[in-house]
N, C-alpha and C positions, 0 to 999 in steps of 0.2 A: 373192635366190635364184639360185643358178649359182656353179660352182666360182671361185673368183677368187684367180688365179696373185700372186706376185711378179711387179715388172716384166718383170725380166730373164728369168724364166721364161717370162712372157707373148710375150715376141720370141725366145725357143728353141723355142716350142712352135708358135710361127706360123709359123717356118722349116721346122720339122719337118714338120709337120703340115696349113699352109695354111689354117688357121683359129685362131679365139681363142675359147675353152669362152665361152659368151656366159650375160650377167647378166641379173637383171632385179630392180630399185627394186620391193619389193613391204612393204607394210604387214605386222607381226610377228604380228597375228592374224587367220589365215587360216580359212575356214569348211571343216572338212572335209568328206571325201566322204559325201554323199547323194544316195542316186543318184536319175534322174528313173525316178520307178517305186517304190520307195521311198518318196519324199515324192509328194504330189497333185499334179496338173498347177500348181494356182493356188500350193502352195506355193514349189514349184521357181520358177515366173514371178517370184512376191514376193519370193526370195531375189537371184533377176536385176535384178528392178529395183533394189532397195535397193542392189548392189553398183556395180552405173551410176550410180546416185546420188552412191554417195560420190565415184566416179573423176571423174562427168563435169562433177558441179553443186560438189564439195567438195575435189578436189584430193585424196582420201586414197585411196592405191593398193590397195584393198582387194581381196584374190582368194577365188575360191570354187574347190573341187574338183568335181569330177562324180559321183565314185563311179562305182561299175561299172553300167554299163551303157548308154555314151553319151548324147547328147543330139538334144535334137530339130533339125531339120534348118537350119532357118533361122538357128538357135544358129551353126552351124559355118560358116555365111555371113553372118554380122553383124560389124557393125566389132567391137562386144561382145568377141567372142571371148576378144579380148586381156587379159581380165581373168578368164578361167577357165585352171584349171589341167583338164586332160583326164586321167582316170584310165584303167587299163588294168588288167585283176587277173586271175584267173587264168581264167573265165568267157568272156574275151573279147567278152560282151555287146555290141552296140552298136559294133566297130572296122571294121567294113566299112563302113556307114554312112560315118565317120573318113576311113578312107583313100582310100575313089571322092570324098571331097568335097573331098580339098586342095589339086586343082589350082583348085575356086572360089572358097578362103577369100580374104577381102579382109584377113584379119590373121591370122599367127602366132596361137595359142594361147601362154597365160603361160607353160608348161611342161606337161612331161608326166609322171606320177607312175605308177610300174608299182607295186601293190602284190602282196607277196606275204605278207602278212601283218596282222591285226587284232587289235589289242591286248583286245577283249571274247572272242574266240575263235580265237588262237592255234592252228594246222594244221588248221583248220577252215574251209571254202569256205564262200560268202554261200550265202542261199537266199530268192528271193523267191517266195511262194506263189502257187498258180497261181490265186487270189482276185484278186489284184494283174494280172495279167498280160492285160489286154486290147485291144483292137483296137491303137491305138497304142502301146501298150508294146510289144508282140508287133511292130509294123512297124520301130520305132527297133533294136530288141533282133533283129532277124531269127530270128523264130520265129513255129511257131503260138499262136495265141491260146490262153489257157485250158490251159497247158501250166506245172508247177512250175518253178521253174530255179537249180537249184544249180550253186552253180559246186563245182571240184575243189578239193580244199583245196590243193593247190600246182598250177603253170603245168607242164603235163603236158611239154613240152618241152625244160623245163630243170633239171639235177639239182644244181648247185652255183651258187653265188653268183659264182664266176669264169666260169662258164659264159652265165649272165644277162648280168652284164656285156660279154662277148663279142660275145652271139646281139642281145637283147634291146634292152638301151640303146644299144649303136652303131648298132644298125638302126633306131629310133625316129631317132637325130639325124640320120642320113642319108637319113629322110622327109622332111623339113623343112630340109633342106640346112644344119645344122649350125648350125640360130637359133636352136633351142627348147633350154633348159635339161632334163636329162631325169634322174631320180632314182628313187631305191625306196624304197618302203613296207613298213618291214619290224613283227612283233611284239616289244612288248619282251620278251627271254629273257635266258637265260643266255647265250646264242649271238650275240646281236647283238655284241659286240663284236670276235667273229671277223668277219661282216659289214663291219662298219667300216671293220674292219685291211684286207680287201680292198680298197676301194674306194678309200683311202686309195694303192694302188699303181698306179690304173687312172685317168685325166686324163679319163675319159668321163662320169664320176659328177659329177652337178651338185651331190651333196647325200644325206641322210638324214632319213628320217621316219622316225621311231618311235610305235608307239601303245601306250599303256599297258593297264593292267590296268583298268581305272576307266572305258573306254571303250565305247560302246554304247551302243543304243534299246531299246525295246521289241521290237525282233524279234530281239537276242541272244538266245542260249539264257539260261536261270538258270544253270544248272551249271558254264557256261564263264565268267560274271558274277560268281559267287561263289567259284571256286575256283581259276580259270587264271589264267594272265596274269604280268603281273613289274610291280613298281611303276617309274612311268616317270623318278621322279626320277632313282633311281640309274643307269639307264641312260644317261642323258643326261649325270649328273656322268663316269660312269667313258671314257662317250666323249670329251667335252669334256676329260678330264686324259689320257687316250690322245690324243689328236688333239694335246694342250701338249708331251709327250713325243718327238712327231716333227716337232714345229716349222710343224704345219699346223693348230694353232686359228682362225686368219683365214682357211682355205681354202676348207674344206667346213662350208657350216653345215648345224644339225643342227635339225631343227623336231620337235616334242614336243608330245603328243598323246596324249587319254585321261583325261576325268574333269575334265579343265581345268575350272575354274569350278563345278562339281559343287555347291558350297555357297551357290554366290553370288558370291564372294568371286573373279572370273573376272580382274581387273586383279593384284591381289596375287598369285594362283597363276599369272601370266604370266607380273610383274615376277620372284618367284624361279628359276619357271622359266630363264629369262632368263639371272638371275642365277649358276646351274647352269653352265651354256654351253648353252642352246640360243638359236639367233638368230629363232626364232620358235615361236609356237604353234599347234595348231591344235582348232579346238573344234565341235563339232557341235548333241548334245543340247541344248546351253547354251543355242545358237540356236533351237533345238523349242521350250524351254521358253519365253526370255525374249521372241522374235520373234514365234511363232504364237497365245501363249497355253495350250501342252499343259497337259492336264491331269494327267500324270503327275509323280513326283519319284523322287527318291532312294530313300524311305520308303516311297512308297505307287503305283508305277508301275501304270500300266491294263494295260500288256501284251497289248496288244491289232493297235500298229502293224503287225506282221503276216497281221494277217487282213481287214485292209481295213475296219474300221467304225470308225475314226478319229472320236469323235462331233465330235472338231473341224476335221476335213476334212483335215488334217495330213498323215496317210500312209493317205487310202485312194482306192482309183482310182474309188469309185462319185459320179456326180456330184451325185447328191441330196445326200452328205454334203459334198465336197469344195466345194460351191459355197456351203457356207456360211462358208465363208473370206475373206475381202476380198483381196484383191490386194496394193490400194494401203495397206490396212492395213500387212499382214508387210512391205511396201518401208519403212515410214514407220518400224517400230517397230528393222528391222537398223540401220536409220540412224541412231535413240536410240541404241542398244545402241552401237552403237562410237564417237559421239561422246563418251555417258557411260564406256566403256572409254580411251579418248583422254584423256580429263582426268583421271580418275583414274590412270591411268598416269603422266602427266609429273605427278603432286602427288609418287608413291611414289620416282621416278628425280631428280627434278630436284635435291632435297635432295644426291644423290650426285654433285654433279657433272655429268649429263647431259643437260640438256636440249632437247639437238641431236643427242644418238648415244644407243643402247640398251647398256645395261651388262653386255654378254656377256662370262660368266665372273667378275664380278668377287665371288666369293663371299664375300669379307671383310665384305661389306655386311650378310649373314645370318645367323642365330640361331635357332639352336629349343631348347627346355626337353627333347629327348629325348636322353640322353646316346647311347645307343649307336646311335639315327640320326646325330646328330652326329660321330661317329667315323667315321660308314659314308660318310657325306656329304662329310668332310674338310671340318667350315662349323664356327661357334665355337657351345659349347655355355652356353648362360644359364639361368640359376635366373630 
């Protein structure tokens, strides 16, 4: 994660500039944003420990997003930290909390992810019910309790993508004195690859997230689930052959998001992913389903996460329900989940060559029986 120059560029930009766009070694499937508020207290904690688990007992660099709405206090003052990515979106939920705490932190944060966009609901602001919203959520979040809270559906202060980049991510890296890798979160559109092509001119952009059409919990709307959005492969392909085109596919990697795993099948739709050009994944629901036990699917979701009666304590803030969660459970099970994603992954890649690097971009590898996705894909079409 973090833009990474040519050498030679690397020692123009540090003449220039007096710093070096700084990296970070992080594991390719990352848990996306859920925010604390969102998910139950014990969930969010279970999600912490399982990712300390892997970093600290298993050696695998595995990071989590925050989602919007910060975190709790002691989060931003733990060695921990270093293994969350801090989200920011348009809400601003939670960034004061953030910023009066940076002079305490004892670690950088992995990065910092401004989103301005959700691949479930595309120019459409989060909304967390005012069910959700109590004593502690209300104090993280700096609001009254008992109060709904949408956010805008874009970042009221910025009108262009050149503008963000400007305002937004130079003044994030300039928090943190120029250590924290810092990138945006956009929806997959039509438009994202103008996005791109910006950022592609701009050395402040650590990166690109994109979220699919296939993305979302139970507190997406239906309407935006069933009928918006843009499928994530192709975004990803056309950025990855955009980015070959100007000679920066090794620069800016591109993480891809939305539906990942949706079937099960969460190492294979990685691996293609992957294989597309994105240098990593990110996946959420997958985690509700496969880590907590949700009771929801694909087919026959409860839709319920927004209103707070989660019968499985998941995403509601009431403590009768949420304390029926174990803790050390959801740590024990994130920690299956990506060991059994881990093995399966190097069985799919290793065959190709890779059993020490991830095979970004190498499309040659893939195949599908849909002739005119196969066109669209630029991948070889099989009977």
């Amino acid at each position: 994660m973090g833009r990474i120059l040519p050498p030679e560029e690397n020692l123009k930009f540090l003449n220039e500039n007096g710093w070096i766009p700084p990296v970070r070694e992080i594991y390719p499937l990352i848990i996306g944003g859920m925010s604390f508020g969102a998910l139950s207290p014990n969930m969010w904690e279970g999600l912490q420990m399982g990712v300390a688990y892997l970093n600290e007992e298993l050696g695998m660099p595995v990071r989590m997003s925050t989602g919007e709405g910060g975190c709790p206090p002691r989060l931003l003052r733990s060695p921990f930290l270093k293994y969350v990515i801090l989200q920011i979106a348009s809400g601003y939920f939670g960034w004061d909390e953030i910023i009066h705490a940076i002079p305490e932190m004892v670690e950088d944060p992995c990065a910092i992810e401004i989103k301005y966009g959700q691949g479930a609901k595309p120019g459409d602001g989060g909304l967390l019910m005012w069910h959700k919203v109590n004593q502690l959520i209300a104090a993280i979040r700096g609001v009254p309790p008992g109060v709904s809270l949408p956010s805008p559906p874009t970042h009221q202060t910025q009108y262009s993508i050149e503008e963000s980049v400007a305002k937004m991510i130079q003044s994030m890296y300039m928090a943190w004195g120029f250590r924290v890798p810092v990138y945006p979160k956009i929806s997959a559109t039509s438009t994202a690859m103008a996005v791109l092509n910006n950022l592609t001119r701009n050395p402040y952009a650590a990166g690109l997230a994109i979220d699919g059409e296939d993305g979302g919990t139970g507190a997406a709307y239906n309407v935006s689930m069933d009928h918006m959005g843009h499928p994530i492969a192709t975004n990803i392909r056309d950025g990855y052959l955009n980015l070959v085109k100007v000679g920066m596919q090794n620069e800016i990697p591109l993480f891809a998001g939305g539906g990942v795993g949706k079937s099960g099948n969460l190492a294979a739709n990685a691996a293609a992913l992957i294989m597309l050009g994105a240098s990593g994944v990110q996946t959420g629901k997958y985690i509700m389903q496969a880590a907590a036990g949700c009771l929801g699917s694909e087919h026959d979701r409860c839709n319920i996460c927004n209103i707070g009666r989660c019968p499985r304590g998941i995403t509601s803030q009431d403590p009768r329900l949420y304390r029926r969660l174990d803790v050390e459970k959801v740590a024990e099970r994130v920690v299956d989940v990506f060991l059994a994603f881990d093995m399966e992954l190097k069985k799919i890649v290793a065959p190709l060559g890779r059993s020490t690097s991830l095979p970004i971009g190498m499309s040659d590898a893939l195949g599908i029986s849909d002739y005119q996705a196969a066109q669209r894909l630029q991948i070889k079409y099989v009977i």
